[in-house]
C-alpha positions in Angstrom: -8.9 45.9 6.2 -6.2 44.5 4.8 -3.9 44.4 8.1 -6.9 42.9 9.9 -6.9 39.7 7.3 -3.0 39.5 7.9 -4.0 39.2 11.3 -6.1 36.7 10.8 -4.0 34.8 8.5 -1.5 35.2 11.1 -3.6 33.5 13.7 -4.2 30.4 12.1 -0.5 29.8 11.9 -0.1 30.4 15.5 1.1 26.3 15.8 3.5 27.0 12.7 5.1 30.1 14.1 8.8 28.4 14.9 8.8 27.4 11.5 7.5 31.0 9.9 10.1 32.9 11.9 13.1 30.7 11.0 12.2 31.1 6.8 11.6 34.8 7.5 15.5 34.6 9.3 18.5 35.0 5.6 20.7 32.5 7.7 18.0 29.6 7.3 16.9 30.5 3.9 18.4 27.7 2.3 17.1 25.0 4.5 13.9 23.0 4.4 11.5 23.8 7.2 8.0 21.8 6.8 5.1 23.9 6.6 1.3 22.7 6.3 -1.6 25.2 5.6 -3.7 23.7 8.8 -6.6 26.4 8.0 -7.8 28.9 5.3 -10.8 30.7 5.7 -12.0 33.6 4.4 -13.3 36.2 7.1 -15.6 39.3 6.2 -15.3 41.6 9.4 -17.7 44.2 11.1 -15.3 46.5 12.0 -12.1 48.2 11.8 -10.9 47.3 14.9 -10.5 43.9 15.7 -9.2 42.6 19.4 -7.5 39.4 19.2 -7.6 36.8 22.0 -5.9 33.2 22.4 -7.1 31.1 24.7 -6.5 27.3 26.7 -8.9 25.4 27.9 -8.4 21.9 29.3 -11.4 19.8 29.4 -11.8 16.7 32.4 -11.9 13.7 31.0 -16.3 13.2 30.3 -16.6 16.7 31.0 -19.4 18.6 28.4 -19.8 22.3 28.2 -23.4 24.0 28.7 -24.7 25.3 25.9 -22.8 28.7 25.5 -21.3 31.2 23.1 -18.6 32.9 22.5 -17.9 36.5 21.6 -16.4 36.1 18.3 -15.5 33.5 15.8 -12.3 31.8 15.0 -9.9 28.8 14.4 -9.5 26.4 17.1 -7.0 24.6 17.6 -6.9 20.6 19.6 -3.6 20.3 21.5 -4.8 16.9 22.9 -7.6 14.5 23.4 -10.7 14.0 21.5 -13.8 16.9 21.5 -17.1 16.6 20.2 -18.0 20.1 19.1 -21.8 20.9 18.1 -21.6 23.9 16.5 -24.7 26.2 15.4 -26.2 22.4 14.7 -23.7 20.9 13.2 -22.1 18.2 14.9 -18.1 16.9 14.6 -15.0 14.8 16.2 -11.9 16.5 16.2 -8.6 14.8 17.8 -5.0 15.9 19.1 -3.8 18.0 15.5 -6.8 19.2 14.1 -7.9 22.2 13.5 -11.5 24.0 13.1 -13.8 26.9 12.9 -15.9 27.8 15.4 -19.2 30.2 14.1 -19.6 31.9 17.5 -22.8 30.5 17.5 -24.7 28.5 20.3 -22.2 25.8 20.9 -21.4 22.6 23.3 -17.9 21.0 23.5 -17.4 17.1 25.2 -14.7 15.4 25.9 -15.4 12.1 24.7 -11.4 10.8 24.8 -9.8 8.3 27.5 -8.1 11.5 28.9 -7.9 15.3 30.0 -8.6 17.1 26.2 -7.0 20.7 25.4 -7.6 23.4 22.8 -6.1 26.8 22.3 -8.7 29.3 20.5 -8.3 32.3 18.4 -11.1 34.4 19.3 -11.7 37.9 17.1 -14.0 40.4 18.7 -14.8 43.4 16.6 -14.3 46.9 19.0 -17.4 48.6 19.3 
């Protein structure tokens, strides 16, 4: 269980992983490398065995998502643009930088920016 939560941890720091694998590296020690906690979350799983997908999707600029889910939860991640995500009936703006949750409930996601709109997700799927 524990490994799995590393894993997890792991995959909310996918944006900061230049900067994780230079303080890990004796011959940077010493310098400064920025580091912001973008995500902390707390994830109880459902099984032992966890696969772990990362995904891009580009949106059109206008362009809205049927209503859809998706096979497991996890932090997403907005490259660029502006989304409206309603998620399990919550609704929210997130821009270029942000990061968020997403339940793996019933879901829509719109571009509502001047522009094409990207995000990379980090889906966990527990093996049946």
């Amino acid at each position: 269980m524990k490994k799995l939560i590393n894993t997890v941890i792991c995959l909310s720091a996918f944006s900061l992983l230049p900067a994780i694998a230079l303080a890990g590296n004796d011959d940077h020690a010493s310098a400064s490398i920025p580091r912001q906690l973008l995500l902390k979350k707390r994830v109880t799983l459902t099984s032992n065995s966890v696969d772990s997908k990362v995904i891009r999707v580009q949106f059109p600029k206008g362009y809205k998502t049927p209503a859809h889910t998706h096979e497991g939860p996890g932090p997403r991640y907005v490259v660029k643009g502006k989304l409206r995500v309603e998620d399990n009936g919550e609704s929210n703006v997130f821009s270029a930088g942000e990061i968020f949750w997403e339940t793996g409930g019933l879901m829509t996601v719109e571009n509502i920016g001047d522009d094409q709109a990207e995000i990379i997700i980090f889906e966990m799927v527990a093996v049946k």
